[in-house]
C-alpha positions in Angstrom: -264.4 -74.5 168.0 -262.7 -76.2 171.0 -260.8 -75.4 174.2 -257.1 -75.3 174.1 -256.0 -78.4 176.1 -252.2 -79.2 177.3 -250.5 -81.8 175.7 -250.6 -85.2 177.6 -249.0 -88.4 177.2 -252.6 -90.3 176.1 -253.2 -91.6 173.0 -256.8 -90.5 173.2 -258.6 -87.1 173.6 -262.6 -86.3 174.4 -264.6 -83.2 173.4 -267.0 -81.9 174.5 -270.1 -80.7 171.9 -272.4 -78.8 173.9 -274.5 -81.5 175.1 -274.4 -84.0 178.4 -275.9 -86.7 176.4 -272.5 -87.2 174.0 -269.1 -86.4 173.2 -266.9 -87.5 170.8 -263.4 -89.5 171.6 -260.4 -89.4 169.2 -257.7 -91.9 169.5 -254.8 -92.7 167.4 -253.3 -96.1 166.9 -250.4 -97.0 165.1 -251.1 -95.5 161.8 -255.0 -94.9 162.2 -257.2 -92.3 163.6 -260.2 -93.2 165.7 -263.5 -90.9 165.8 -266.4 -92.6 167.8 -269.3 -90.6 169.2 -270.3 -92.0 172.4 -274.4 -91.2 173.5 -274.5 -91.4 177.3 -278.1 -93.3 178.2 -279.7 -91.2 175.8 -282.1 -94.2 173.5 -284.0 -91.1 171.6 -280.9 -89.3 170.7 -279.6 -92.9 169.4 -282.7 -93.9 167.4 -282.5 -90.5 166.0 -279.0 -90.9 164.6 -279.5 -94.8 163.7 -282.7 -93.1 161.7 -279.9 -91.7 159.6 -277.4 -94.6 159.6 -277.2 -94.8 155.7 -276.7 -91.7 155.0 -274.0 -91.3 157.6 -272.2 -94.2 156.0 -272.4 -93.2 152.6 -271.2 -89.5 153.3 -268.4 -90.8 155.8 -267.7 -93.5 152.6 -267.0 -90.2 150.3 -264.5 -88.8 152.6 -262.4 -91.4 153.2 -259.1 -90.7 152.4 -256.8 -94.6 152.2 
């Protein structure tokens, strides 16, 4: 699914998803996990997503694990 990377020292890691217009960034502090997708300039592919927003939520609500 991804490329193998070498290990680094960096608390954080980007991929790459087949698209210049956004990547996704995990980061892990103390005892959390960060996902954030980050849209570069890209206001259609935003409003397209935020279209969604609820439904996001409410499936990323399901699969929490605490």
């Amino acid at each position: 699914m991804f490329n193998k990377r070498k290990p680094t020292t960096d608390h954080w890691m980007d991929f790459s998803i087949g698209s210049s217009a956004c990547h996704i960034a995990v980061s892990q502090k103390r005892k959390a996990v960060d996902v954030e997708l980050y849209i570069n300039d890209d206001k259609e592919l935003f409003k397209s997503l935020f279209a969604y927003k609820d439904e996001i939520e409410t499936s990323y609500e399901k699969s929490t694990i605490n």
